[in-house]
N, C-alpha and C positions, 0 to 999 in steps of 0.2 A: 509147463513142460513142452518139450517138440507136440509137435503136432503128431505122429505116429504113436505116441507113449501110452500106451496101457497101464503098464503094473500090475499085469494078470500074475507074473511069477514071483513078486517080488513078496516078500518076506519084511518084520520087522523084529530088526538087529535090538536093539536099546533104546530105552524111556533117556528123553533128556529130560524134561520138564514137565511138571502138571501143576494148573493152576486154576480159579476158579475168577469169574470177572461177576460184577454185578452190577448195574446203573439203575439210573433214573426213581433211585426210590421216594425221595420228595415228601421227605418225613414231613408234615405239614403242622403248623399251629393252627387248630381250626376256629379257634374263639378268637384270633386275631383281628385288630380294626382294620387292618392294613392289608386286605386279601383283594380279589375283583372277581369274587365270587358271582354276582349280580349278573357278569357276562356268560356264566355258564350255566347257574341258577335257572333263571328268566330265558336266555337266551341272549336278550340284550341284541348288541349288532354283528355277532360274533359267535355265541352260543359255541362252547366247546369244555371239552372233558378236563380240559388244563385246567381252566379255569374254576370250575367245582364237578367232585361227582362226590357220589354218599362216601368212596375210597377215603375220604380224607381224614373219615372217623378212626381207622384203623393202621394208617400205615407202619404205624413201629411196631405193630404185632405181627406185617407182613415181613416185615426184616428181621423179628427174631424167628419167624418160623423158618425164612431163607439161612439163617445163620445154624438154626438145629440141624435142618440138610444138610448143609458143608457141614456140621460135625460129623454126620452118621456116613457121608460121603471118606471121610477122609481116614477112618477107623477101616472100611475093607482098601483104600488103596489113597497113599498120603498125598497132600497139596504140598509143594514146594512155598508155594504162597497165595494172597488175596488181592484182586485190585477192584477198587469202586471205581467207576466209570465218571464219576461228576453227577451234579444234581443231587447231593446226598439229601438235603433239604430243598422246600419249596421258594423260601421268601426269603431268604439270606437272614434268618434272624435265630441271634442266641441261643433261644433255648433250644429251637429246632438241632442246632447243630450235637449241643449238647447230649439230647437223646440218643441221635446216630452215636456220636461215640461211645456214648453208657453202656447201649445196644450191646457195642461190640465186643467192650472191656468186661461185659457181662456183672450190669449193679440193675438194684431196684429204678424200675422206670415209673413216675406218677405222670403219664400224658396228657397231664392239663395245664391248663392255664388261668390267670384270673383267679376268679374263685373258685375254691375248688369246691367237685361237683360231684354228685352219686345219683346217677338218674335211674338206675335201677337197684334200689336196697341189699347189701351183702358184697361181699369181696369177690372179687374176678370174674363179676358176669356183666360188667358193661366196659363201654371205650374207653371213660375216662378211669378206672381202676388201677390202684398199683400191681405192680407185677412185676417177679426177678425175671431179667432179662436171664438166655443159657450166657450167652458169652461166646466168643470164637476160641476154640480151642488152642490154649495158650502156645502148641508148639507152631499154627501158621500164623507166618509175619502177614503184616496187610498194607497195602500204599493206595493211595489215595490221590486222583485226579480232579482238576477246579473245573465246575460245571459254570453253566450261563446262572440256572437257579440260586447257586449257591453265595453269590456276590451282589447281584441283583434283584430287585425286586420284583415279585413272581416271573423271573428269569428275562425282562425287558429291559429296564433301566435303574441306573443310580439314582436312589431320591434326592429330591429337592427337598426343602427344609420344612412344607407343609406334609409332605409325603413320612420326613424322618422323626416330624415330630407325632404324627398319627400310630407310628409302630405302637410307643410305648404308653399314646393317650387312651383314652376311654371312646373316644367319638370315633364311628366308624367311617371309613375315609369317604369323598365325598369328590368324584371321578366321571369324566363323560367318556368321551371312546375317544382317546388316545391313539390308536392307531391311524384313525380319519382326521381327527380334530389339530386345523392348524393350531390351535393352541398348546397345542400337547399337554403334555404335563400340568399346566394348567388351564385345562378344560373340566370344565362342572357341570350337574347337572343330573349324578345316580349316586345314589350310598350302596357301596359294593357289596355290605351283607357281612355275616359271622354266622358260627353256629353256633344255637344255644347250647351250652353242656350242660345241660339241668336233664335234657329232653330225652328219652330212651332212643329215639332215633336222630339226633342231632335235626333237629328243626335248623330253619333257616332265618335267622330274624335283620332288620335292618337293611335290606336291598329292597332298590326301587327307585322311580323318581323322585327328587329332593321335593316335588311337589304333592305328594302321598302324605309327607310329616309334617307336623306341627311344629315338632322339635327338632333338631338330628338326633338319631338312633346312636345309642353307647350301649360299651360292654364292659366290665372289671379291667381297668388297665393292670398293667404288668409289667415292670421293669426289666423283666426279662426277653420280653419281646424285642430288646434293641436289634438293630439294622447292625450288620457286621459287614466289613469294606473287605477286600482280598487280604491284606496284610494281616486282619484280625481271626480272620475265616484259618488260615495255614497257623497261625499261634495256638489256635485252639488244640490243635493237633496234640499238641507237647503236654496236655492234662490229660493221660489215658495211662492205664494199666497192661491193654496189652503191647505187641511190640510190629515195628522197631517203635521208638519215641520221634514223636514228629511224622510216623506213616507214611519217610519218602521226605516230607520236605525238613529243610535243616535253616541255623540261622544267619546264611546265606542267602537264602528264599524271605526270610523275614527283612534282611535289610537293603535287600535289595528290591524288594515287591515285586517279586519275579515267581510264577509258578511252577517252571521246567527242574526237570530235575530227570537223574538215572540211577540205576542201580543193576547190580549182578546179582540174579537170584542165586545163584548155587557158583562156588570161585574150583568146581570141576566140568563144568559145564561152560562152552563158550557163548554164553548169548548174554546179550544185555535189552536189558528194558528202557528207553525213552521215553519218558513223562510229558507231554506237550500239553501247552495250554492254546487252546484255540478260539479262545472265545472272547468278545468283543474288551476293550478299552474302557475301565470306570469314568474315565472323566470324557468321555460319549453319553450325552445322557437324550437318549432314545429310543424306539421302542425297538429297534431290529436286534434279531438274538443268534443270527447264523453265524457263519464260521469269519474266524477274523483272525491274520495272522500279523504283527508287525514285524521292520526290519530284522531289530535288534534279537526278536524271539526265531525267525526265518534263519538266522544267522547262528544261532547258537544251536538250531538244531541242526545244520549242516555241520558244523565242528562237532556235536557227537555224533553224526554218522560218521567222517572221518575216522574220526578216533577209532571208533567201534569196525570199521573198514579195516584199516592200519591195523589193529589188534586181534584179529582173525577172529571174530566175534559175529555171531548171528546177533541180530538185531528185530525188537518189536518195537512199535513207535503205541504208546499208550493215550488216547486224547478222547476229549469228551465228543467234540461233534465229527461228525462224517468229513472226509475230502469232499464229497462231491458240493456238500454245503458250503463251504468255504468259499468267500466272495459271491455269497447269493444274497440279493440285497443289501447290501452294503456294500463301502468303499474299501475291503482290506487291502492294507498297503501292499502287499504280497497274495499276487492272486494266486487262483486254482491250476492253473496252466504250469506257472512257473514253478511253482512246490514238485508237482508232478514228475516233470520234465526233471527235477532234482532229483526226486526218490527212483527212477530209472536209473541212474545212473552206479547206484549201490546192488552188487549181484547179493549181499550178504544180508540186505533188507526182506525179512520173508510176512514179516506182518504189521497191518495198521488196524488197533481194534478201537471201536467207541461205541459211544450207548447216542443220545438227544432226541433222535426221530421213533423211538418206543416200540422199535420192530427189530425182528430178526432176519439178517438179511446177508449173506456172502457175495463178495462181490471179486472178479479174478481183477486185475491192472496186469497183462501179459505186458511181456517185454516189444517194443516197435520192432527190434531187431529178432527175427527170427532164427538167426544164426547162434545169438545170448541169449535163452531165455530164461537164465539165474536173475536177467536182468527184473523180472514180473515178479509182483509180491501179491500178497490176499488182504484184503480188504473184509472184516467182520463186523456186523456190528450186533451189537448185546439188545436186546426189548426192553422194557420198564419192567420194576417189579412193585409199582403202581398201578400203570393200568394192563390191559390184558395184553396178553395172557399172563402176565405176573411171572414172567423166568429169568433166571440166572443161567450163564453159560458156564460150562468147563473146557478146558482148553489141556491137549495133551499132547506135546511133542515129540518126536520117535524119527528115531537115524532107522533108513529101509537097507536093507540087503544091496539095493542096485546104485548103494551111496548118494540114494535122495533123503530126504527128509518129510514124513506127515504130520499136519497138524490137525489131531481131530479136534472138532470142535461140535459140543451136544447141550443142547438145552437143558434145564432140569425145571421141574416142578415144584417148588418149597412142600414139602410135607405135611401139610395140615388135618388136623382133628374136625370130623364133622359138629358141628355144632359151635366151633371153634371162633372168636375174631375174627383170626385170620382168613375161617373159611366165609365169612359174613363178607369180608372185603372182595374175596372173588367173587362171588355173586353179585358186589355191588362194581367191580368191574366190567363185566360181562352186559349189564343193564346197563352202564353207559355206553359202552360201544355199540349198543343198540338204539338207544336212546340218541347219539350224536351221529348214528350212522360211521361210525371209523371199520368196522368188519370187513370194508373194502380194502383198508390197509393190507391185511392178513392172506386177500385172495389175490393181488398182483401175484404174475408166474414167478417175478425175480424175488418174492418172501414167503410166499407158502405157508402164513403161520410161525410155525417149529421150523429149524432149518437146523439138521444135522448134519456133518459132512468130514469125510477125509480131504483135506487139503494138501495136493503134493506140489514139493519145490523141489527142481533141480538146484544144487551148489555148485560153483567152482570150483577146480581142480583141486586152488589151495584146501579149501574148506573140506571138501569131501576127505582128504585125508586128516584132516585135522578132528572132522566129527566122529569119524569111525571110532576113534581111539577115546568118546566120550560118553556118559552116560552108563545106567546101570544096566546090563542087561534083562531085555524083556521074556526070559525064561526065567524064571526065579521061584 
C-alpha cells in the first residue's frame, strides 16, 4: 500500500475466498532401511531434527488430528478448498505416500511396516496400531504441491542403485556424510539406523559405525517401501476417494513429467491459483535441496501470469520452497533476481505461499515503484506440522470498503486429546527443538513463532471494479 495508508476506516465488503494450507508433514516410514537417522540420532556430523526426532513415531496421527480441525473449522465457517504445501512424505516412498492420501480420503491406516508390530498389547494405544483415519470432509476439494521430500530421498537426492535397492531390502543403508564427502553418494562408513517397532517407545537400532558390527544391522524388508520418482509420486494422486481426482495434477502432468499446473477455486470469483514446482531436477543427483527453477518451468509460469493478467484475475502462485531460497546453493537456471523482477511486473499478483523452511513467517515484496504499488505482492510461508510448533494456516480473502483487498492469514492448532498420539508427538516435538537447539528459529523479530496477520493489497483500477462486483457478502 502507499506509504500514508492506514485503513483505520475502511470496512470489509465481501468474503472472496477461504482456504486452509498445510505443509511439511513428512509422514515418515520409520522402520525403513533407507532413513540417515544416525545423523540426527547420534548426532553424527550434522546432528538435526530432519534427520530423526521421536516425531516420526506419530506423524499420520498428527495429520488426522490436523484434518479433524479443518473439519470442525469448516462446519462454523466453509473452506472453499485445501492445499498441501509439498513434503507430504519424508523419503519419497510408497507406502508413505499411500497413508497421506488414506489419511485424507478417510480409510483404516495400519502405520507400519515390515513386520507388523504391537508393542503395547490391545488396540489403539500405541504407534504402530490400526486406526480409521476421520477423512476431509467430502464437500472440500484439496490440490496438492511437489515437495523436495517427496521425490527424493530424505528430501537430498535421487538414489543410485545401491541406495534404490536398500529401500525395499532388509540391510540398513550403509552412508558416511554425504554432504562433506567427495565421494558422495558413495561414501561409507555409518549404518543410518531404523526404529524398532516391537518397542513401546520406538528404540533406535542399527546406527553407528560399520565398525561397532560384526554383521550389518537388518530390518523385515517390505515391498512397499519402494522409491517413487516424480512421475509416479503425481500418479498416485488418481487412487483417492476424495475430490478432485488427481488433487490438481491431470494426465498432462503425467506425460509430460511436468508438476505445474492451475486452477479456479470458485468460477464467481476472479482469482486463480498457480501450482509451481520449485524444486531441484531428478536427474541432479546431489545433496542440495533449495529452490531450483528451470527454463521451460520459468517460462510456463510467466504464460499463466499473463493469462491470469489478461483475464482480470487475481492470482496466487502456490509452491513448496520460499523465493528467497531459490538459487541458494545451487546453480538454478533461473535465478532469484530474475523471477522477482518478473512477479513485479503483475499488479494482479497478490500472493506467493510455501511451507520447507518449518516456520511461520510473512514477508511484504513492496512494489520499487512507489507511484504502483498494486505492483507488491506478500510473501507467506506455512510451519511443519512435523516439527514445532506443529500448525496449519488459514487463509481468508475479502474485497475492503476503500476497494482494496485483505488477506488474513492465522495459524491453527490441530486439536488434540491429552493423552492422545497426537498429543505424544507434540511433546516429542518440542524436546527436539530443545534438544537441536532450533527455538531460535521461532525468536527471529521477522517469525515470532505464530505469525497472524491482515495482509492489505491495493488493486488496479481495472480490478477494483471488477472485484467489487464479487464474492458473498460479509454480513450474512
Amino acid at each position: 500500500m502507499p506509504h500514508a495508508y492506514t485503513g483505520a476506516s475502511v470496512t470489509v465488503k465481501a468474503d472472496l475466498l477461504r482456504f486452509f494450507a498445510m505443509s511439511d508433514i513428512h509422514l515418515t516410514d520409520k522402520e525403513s532401511p533407507a532413513q540417515q537417522i544416525e545423523w540426527g540420532y547420534k548426532g553424527g556430523a550434522a546432528g538435526n531434527s530432519s534427520a530423526y526426532s521421536g516425531v516420526i513415531l506419530y506423524t499420520t496421527h498428527v495429520l488426522d488430528a490436523a484434518i479433524q480441525t479443518i473439519n470442525a473449522l469448516h462446519k462454523a465457517n466453509k473452506f472453499d478448498f485445501g492445499m498441501g504445501l509439498g513434503d507430504a512424505v519424508n523419503n519419497a516412498q510408497y507406502n508413505e505416500l499411500r497413508w497421506y492420501i488414506d489419511i485424507f480420503d478417510g480409510k483404516k491406516i495400519t502405520p507400519d511396516s515390515g513386520k507388523k508390530d504391537d508393542p503395547i498389547k490391545g488396540p489403539g494405544n500405541d504407534y504402530q496400531d490400526e486406526y480409521q483415519a476421520a477423512g476431509l470432509n467430502s464437500e472440500i476439494p484439496w490440490y496438492q504441491v511437489l515437495g523436495n521430500h517427496d521425490h527424493f530421498c530424505t528430501g537430498m537426492f535421487t538414489p543410485d542403485e545401491y541406495v534404490w535397492k536398500t529401500y525395499t531390502g532388509s540391510t540398513i543403508m550403509n552412508m558416511g556424510n554425504i554432504m562433506t564427502d567427495p565421494l558422495g553418494l558413495k561414501s561409507r562408513g555409518f549404518y543410518m539406523g531404523a526404529v524398532d517397532g516391537a518397542t513401546p517407545n520406538g528404540d533406535i537400532i542399527g546406527a553407528g559405525p560399520v565398525g561397532d558390527y560384526s554383521e550389518p544391522p537388518t530390518v523385515i524388508a517390505d515391498a512397499d517401501r519402494h522409491y517413487i520418482n516424480m512421475r509416479s509420486w503425481m500418479n498416485e494422486f488418481f487412487n483417492t476417494t476424495s475430490k478432485p481426482i488427481g488433487h490438481g495434477f491431470s494426465q498432462t502432468n503425467l506425460d509430460l513429467n511436468f508438476a505445474c499446473y492451475s486452477f479456479v477455486p470458485k468460477s464467481d470469483v476472479p482469482i486463480k491459483v498457480i501450482v509451481f514446482d520449485d524444486t531441484q531436477n531428478e536427474d541432479r543427483v546431489d545433496t542440495h535441496e533449495q529452490g531450483f527453477v528451470t527454463q521451460d518451468r520459468f517460462e510456463w509460469l510467466v504464460g499463466e501470469l499473463d493469462a491470469g493478467q489478461k483475464a482480470g484475475q487475481l492470482m496466487i502462485i502456490s509452491a513448496h520452497i520460499p523465493l528467497l531460497l531459490i538459487d541458494r546453493d545451487n546453480d538454478s537456471p533461473v535465478d532469484l533476481q530474475t523471477i522477482t523482477d518478473k512477479l513485479h511486473t503483475y499488479p494482479n499478483l497478490i500472493l506467493w505461499m510455501s511451507g520447507h523452511v518449518h516456520r511461520n513467517l510473512v514477508t511484504p515484496y513492496p512494489s520499487a515503484d512507489t507511484t504502483h504499488p498494486e505492483l507488491g505482492f506478500w510473501h507467506v510461508e506455512t510451519a511443519s506440522l512435523r516439527d514445532f510448533p506443529q500448525q496449519f494456516r488459514t487463509f481468508r480473502v475479502v474485497s475492503n470498503s476503500d476497494s482494496t483487498i485483505s488477506i488474513f492469514v492465522t495459524d491453527v492448532d490441530p486439536a488434540i486429546k491429552a493423552g492422545s498420539l497426537a498429543a505424544a508427538s507434540r511433546a516429542c516435538a518440542i524436546g527436539a527443538m530443545q534438544i537441536f537447539n532450533t527455538e531460535n528459529q521461532l525468536t527471529y523479530p521477522e517469525t515470532g513463532g505464530a505469525y497472524n496477520a491482515e495482509l492489505v493489497k491495493q488493486l488496479s483500477t481495472d480490478m477494483r471494479k471488477k472485484i467489487m462486483k464479487a464474492g458473498k457478502s460479509a454480513f450474512r
